[in-house]
Legacy VTK file of the C-alpha trace (Angstrom):
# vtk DataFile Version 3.0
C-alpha trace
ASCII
DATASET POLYDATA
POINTS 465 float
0.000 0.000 0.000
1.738 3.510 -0.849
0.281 6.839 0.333
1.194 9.337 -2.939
3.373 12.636 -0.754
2.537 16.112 -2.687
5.077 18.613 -3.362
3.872 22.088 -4.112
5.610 25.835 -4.594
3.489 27.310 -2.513
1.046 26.432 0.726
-2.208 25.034 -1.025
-1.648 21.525 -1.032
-4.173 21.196 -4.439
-1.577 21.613 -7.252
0.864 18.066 -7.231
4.074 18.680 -7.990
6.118 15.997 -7.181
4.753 12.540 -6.596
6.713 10.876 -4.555
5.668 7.123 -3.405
5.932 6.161 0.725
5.768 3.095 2.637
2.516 3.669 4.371
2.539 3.907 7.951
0.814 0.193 9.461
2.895 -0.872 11.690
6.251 -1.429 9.976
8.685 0.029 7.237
9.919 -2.297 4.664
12.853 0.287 3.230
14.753 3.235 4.283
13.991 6.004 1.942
17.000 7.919 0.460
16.072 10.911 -2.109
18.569 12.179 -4.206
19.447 15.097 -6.779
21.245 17.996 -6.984
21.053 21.048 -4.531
17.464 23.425 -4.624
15.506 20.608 -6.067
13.457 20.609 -3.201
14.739 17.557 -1.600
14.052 19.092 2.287
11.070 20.774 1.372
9.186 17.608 0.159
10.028 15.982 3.035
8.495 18.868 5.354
5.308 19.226 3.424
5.141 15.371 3.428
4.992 14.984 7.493
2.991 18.565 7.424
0.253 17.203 5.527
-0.047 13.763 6.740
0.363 15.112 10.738
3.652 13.137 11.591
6.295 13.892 13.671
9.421 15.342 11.507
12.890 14.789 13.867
14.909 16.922 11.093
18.870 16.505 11.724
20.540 18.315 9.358
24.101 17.214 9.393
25.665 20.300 7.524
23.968 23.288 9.227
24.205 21.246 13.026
27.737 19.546 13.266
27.354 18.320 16.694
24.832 16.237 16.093
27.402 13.787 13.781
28.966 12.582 17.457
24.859 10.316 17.831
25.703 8.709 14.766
29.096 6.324 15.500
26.873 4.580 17.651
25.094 1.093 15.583
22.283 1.066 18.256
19.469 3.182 16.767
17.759 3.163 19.889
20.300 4.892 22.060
20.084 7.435 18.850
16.711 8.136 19.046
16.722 8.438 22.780
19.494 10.940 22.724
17.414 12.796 20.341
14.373 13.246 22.190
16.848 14.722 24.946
18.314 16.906 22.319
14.971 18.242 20.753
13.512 17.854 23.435
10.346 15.597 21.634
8.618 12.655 22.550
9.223 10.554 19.889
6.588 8.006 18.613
8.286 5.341 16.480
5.092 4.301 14.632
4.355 8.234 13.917
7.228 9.728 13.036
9.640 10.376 10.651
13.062 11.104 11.118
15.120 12.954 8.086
18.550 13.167 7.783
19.303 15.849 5.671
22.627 16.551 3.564
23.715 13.024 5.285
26.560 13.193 2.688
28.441 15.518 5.393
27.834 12.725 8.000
29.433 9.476 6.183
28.707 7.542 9.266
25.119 8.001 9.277
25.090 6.162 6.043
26.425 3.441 7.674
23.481 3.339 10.789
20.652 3.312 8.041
20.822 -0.727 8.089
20.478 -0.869 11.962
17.585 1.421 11.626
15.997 -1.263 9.000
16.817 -4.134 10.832
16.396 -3.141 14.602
13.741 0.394 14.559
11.548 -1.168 11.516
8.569 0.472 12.959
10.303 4.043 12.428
10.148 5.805 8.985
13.408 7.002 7.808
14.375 9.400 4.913
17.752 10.943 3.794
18.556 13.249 1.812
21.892 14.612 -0.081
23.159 16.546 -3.025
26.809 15.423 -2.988
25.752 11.784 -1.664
28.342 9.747 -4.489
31.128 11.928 -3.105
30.889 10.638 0.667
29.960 6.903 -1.102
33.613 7.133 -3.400
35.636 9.262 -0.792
35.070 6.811 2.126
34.590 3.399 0.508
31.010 3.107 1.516
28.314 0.488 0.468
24.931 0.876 0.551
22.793 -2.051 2.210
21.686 -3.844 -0.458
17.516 -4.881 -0.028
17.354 -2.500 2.786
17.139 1.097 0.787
14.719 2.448 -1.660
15.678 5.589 -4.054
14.010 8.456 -5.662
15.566 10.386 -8.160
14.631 13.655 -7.987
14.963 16.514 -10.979
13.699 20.104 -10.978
10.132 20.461 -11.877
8.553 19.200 -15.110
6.617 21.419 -17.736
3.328 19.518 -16.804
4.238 20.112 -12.481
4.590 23.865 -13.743
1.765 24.115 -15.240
-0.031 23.043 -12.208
2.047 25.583 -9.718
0.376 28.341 -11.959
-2.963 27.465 -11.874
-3.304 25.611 -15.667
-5.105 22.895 -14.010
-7.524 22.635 -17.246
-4.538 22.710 -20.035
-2.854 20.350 -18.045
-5.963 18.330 -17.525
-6.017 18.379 -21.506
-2.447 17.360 -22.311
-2.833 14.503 -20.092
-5.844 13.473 -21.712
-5.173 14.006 -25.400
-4.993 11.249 -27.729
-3.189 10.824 -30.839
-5.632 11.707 -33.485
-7.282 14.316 -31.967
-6.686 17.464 -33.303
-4.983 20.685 -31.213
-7.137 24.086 -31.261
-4.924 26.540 -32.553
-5.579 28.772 -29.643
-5.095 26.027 -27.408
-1.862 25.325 -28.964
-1.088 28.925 -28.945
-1.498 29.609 -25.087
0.312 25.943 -24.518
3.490 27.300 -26.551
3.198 30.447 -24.154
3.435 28.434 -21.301
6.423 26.450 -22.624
8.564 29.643 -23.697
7.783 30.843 -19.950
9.039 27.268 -18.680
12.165 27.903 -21.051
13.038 30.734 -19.550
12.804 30.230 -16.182
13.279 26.229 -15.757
11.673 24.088 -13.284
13.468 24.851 -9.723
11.305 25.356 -7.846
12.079 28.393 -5.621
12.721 30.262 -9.371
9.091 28.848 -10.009
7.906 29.992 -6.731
9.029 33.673 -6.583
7.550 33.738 -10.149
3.718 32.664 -9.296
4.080 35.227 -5.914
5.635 37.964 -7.596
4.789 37.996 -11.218
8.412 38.864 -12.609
10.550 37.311 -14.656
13.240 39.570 -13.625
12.852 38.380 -10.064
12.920 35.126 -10.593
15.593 35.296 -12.675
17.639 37.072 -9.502
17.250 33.691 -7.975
17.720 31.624 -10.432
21.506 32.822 -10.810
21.765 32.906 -7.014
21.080 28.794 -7.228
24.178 29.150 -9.892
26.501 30.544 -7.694
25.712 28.210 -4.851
26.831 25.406 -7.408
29.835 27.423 -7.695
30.342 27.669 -4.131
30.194 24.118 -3.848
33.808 23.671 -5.831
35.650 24.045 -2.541
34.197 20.913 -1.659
35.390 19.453 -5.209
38.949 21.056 -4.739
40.704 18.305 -2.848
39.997 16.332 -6.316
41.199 18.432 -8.395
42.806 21.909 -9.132
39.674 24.447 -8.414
40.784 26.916 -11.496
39.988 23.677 -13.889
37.012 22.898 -12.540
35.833 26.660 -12.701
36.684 26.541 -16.320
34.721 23.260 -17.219
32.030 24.445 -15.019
31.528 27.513 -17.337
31.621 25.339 -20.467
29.427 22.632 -19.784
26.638 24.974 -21.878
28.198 24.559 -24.903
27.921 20.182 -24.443
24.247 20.594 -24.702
22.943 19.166 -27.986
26.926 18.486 -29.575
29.623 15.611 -28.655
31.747 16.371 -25.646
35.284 17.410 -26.866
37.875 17.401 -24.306
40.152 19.296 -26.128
37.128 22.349 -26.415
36.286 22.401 -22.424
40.148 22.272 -21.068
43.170 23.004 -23.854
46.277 21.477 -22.927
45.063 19.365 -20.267
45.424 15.744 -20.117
41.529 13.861 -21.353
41.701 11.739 -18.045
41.740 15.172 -16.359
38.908 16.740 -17.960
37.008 13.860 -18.240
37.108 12.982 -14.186
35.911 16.959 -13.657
32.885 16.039 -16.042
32.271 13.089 -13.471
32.419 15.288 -10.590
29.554 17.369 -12.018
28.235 13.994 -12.815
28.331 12.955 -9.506
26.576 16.213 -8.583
23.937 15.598 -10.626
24.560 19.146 -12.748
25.200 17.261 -15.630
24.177 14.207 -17.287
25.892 12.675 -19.681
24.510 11.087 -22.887
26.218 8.380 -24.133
26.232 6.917 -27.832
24.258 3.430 -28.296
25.029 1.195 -31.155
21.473 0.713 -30.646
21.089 -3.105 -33.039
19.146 -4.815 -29.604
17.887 -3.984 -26.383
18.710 -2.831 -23.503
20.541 0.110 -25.166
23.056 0.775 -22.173
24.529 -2.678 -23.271
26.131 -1.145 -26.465
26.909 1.980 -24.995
30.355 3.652 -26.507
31.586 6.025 -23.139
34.251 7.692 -25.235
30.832 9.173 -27.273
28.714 11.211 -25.406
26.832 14.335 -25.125
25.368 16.848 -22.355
22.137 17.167 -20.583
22.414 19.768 -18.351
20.652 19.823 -14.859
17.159 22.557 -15.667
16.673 25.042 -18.540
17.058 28.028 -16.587
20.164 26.823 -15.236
21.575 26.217 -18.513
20.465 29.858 -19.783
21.766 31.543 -16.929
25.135 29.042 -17.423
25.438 30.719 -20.810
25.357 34.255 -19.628
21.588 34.733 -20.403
19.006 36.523 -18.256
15.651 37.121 -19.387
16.282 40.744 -20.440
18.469 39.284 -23.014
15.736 37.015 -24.570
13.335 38.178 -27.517
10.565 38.565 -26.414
8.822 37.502 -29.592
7.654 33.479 -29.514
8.559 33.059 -33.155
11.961 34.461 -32.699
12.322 32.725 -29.373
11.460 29.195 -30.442
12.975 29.837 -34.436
17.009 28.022 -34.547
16.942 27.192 -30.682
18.092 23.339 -31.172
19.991 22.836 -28.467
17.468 24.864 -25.718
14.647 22.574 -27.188
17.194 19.156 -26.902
18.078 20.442 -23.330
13.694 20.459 -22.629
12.824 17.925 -24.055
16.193 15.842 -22.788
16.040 17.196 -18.962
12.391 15.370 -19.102
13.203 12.382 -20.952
15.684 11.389 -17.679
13.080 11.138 -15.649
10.379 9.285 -18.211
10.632 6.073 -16.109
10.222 5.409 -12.737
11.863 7.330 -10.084
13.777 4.553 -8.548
15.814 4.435 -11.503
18.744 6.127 -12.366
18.439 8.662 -14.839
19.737 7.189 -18.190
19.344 8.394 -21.374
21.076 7.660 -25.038
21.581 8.891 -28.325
22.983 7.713 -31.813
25.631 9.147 -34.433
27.966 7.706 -37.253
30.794 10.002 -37.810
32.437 9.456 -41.278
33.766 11.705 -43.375
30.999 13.283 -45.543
28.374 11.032 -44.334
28.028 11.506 -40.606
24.865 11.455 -39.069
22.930 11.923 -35.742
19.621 10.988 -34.007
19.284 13.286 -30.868
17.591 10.401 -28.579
17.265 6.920 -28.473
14.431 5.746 -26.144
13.626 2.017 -25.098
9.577 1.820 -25.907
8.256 -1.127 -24.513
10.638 -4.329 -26.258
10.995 -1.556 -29.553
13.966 1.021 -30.016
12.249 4.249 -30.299
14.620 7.065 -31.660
13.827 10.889 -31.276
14.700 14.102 -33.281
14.154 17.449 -31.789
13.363 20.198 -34.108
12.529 23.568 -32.650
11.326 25.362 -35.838
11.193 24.300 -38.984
10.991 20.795 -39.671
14.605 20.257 -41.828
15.091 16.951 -43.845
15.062 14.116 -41.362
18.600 12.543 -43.382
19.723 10.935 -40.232
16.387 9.620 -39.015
16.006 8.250 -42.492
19.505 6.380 -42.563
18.619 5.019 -38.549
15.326 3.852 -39.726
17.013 2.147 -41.872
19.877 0.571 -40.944
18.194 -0.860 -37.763
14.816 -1.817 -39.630
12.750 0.173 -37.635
9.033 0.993 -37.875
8.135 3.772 -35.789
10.011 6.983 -35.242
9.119 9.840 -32.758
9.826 13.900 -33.361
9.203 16.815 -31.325
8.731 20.235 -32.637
6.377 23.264 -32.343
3.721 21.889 -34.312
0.577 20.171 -33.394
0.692 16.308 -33.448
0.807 14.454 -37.110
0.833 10.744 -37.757
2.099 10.019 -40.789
3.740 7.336 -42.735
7.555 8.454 -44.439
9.431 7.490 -47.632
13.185 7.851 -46.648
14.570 10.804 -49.504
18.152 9.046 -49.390
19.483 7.861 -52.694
18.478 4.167 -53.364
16.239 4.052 -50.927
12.527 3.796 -50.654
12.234 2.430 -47.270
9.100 3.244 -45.108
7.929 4.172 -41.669
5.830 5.761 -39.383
6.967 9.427 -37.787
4.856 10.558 -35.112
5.345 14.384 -34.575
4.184 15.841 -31.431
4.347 19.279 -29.997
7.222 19.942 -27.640
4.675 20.636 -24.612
3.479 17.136 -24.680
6.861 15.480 -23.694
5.281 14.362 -20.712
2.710 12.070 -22.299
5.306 10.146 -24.441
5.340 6.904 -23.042
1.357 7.147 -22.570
1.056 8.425 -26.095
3.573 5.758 -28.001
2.158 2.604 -25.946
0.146 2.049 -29.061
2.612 1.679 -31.369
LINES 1 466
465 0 1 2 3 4 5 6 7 8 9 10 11 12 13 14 15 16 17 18 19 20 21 22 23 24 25 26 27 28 29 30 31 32 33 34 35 36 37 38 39 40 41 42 43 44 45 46 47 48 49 50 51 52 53 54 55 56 57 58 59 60 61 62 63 64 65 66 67 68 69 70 71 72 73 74 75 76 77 78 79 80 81 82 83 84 85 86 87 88 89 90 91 92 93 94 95 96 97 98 99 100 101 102 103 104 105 106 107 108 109 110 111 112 113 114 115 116 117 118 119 120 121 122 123 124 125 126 127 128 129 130 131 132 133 134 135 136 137 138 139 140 141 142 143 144 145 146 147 148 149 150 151 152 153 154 155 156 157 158 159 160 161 162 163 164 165 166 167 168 169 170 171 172 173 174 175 176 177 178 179 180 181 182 183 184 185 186 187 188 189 190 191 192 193 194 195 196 197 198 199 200 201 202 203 204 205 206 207 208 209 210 211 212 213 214 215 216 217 218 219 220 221 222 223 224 225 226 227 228 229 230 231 232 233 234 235 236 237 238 239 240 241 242 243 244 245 246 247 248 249 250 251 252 253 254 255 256 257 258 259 260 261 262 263 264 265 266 267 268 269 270 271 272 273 274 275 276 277 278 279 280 281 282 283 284 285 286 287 288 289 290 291 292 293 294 295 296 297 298 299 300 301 302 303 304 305 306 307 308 309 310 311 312 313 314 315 316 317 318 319 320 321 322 323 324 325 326 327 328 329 330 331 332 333 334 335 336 337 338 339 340 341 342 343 344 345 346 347 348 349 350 351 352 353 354 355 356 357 358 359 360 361 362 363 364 365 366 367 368 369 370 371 372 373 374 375 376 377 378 379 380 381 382 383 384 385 386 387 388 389 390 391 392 393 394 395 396 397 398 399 400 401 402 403 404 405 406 407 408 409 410 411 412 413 414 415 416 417 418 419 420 421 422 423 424 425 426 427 428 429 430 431 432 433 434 435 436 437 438 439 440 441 442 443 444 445 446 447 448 449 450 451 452 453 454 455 456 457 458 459 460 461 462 463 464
């Protein structure tokens, strides 16, 4: 039995945000609960509003902002822990309804090690953690997790659709979640969703940006705080700097823009620096879960990540906003036009529609996600995402104006004897069948073009093929 926990922007608790599935409360807890993703996701806050709105008992210990509370955690009996907290907080503490959340438990390595003595001796007691640098306490100190004993969520900064409800589009989100291939868009409908999406562009999906946005009403204001949640990423290089030499990673750090959308060359992000190098400050940021990295599939059989190539890959940065502001953007340097916004902006729309194809599956998976190129001399060729559909390969182009010629699709299609292709653009949804235009070729399949707005209904939408 699972009891859905709602994250919202704001107080209201009607507009779901996040979805995040619990271990109900009868009597015992199956799995210690660890949420992770990268700082200002809301990690904390979902967590409060959980216990808030459910009346439980939150025992928050917050291992970076309260040091002295690290000294409770050497100890492997979790009921001397728990006592010594009620002393501490000065709290009753009822096992059954309660739920204690150790937050940034990254700074606390040793409470990592306790979670399998809260499992196996408190089972009664819920317990969550919670860290943005979590890999870099597992790899520094040789940890393992206990296996059977810990569920994950992957976390990511709010999706187009979870925006749409923090602004009150409750009935165009109602809509996208119902359409069905076939049906045809409204233009105005389809007009006022492409508003929506250029504001998401802009602004991303963290959700304090998002917040300050529906309370204020200004871009420019949320656009203060969206570079604010830059520079704390940049603050958090002294933590990196033991690694490696904090000038490099500064360096990389402001390149990792120009890796959205195009293959990551070493040489590009840090001249006259050993690959090795540049490529273990790419993990770091990895590790931090700024950047994901998109690796090249063969992509002949399934599961995809078994032909992976990691010497090929490309970038997915973290949010949208984030990667505008990255880049130097703020929304006073955007057009304000939506033609000239959305017209020659491939790699923005392969960073939206990427940043929400991570999270497509479930949210106790890790966030995977593939693409496809040949790279010959005068034949090269690229297809931006490839997606496992079911027991089908389903690749996906991104266009973000005008539709172009589809040459790569056509020689994928192709080579791997495919039937169905997806593409997003700013048009409303088509179903059609294509002849490839190659030379010598007549070969056949179905493209299924849908807007970019509706990247949240892909799997729902493509079940059919």
């Amino acid at each position: 039995m699972v009891n859905p926990i709602c994250y919202q922007t704001g107080d209201n608790p009607s507009p779901i945000i996040f979805t995040l599935i619990f271990i109900t409360f009868t009597g015992f807890i199956t799995l210690t609960f660890i949420i992770r993703g990268a700082r200002q996701v809301g990690k904390s806050t979902l967590v409060r509003l959980f216990c808030q709105n459910n009346d439980l008992q939150l025992i928050d210990v917050n291992f970076e902002q309260n040091h002295t509370l690290k000294t409770l955690f050497t100890s492997n009996d979790p009921k001397k822990i728990i006592q010594s907290l009620e002393v501490l907080y000065n709290v009753r503490i009822d096992l059954e309804k309660s739920v204690l959340f150790l937050d940034e438990i990254q700074a606390n390595p040793e409470a990592i090690l306790t979670l399998r003595y809260f499992f196996e001796q408190l089972p009664q007691l819920a317990v969550i953690a919670a860290g943005s640098l979590l890999e870099f306490a597992l790899e520094q100190y040789e940890l393992s997790m206990p296996v059977g004993r810990i569920e994950y969520f992957f976390l990511g900064p709010m999706t187009f659709e979870e925006f749409l409800g923090a602004m009150g589009a409750e009935q165009l989100l109602a809509y996208l979640q119902a359409y069905t291939l076939g049906d045809e868009i409204p233009q105005a409908i389809h007009t006022k969703a492409l508003e929506y999406l250029r504001t998401y562009h802009m602004l991303g999906g963290m959700p304090q940006v998002l917040k300050v946005f529906r309370d204020t009403g200004s871009l420019l204001e949320a656009d203060k705080v969206k570079f604010s949640i830059l520079n704390t990423y940049r603050d958090d290089f002294t933590k990196y700097k033991t690694r490696v030499e904090l000038s490099k990673l500064q360096e990389v750090f402001d390149k990792l823009g120009t890796t959205v959308g195009k293959k990551i060359s070493y040489v590009d992000l840090l001249p006259q620096e050993r690959s090795a190098v540049t490529d273990k400050i790419l993990n770091l940021f990895v590790q931090a879960r700024i950047l994901y990295r998109t690796y090249h599939s063969h992509s002949n059989n399934l599961p995809l990540k078994a032909e992976i190539n990691r010497k090929t890959s490309k970038g997915i940065l973290l949010d949208i906003g984030i990667y505008l502001a990255l880049q130097g953007l703020s929304i006073a340097d955007i057009p304000q036009d939506d033609e000239l916004f959305f017209s020659n902006k491939e790699e923005l729309a392969e960073q939206f529609i990427g940043q929400h194809l991570l999270f497509i599956q479930p949210n106790y998976m890790y966030p995977e996600l593939y693409y496809w190129c040949r790279e010959k001399a005068q034949s090269s060729a690229e297809v931006d995402f490839v997606l496992q559909q079911g027991n089908s390969i389903l690749p996906v182009e991104v266009k973000s104006g005008k539709t172009g010629t589809l040459r790569s699709l056509h020689l994928f299609m192709e080579l791997k004897q495919l039937a169905v292709a997806l593409r997003f653009s700013i048009h409303t949804p088509v179903v059609e069948t294509i002849t490839s235009s190659l030379p010598k070729s007549d070969y056949c399949y179905t493209l299924v073009t849908l807007p970019l707005y509706l990247v949240g209904q892909t799997k729902r939408l493509m079940k059919s093929f």
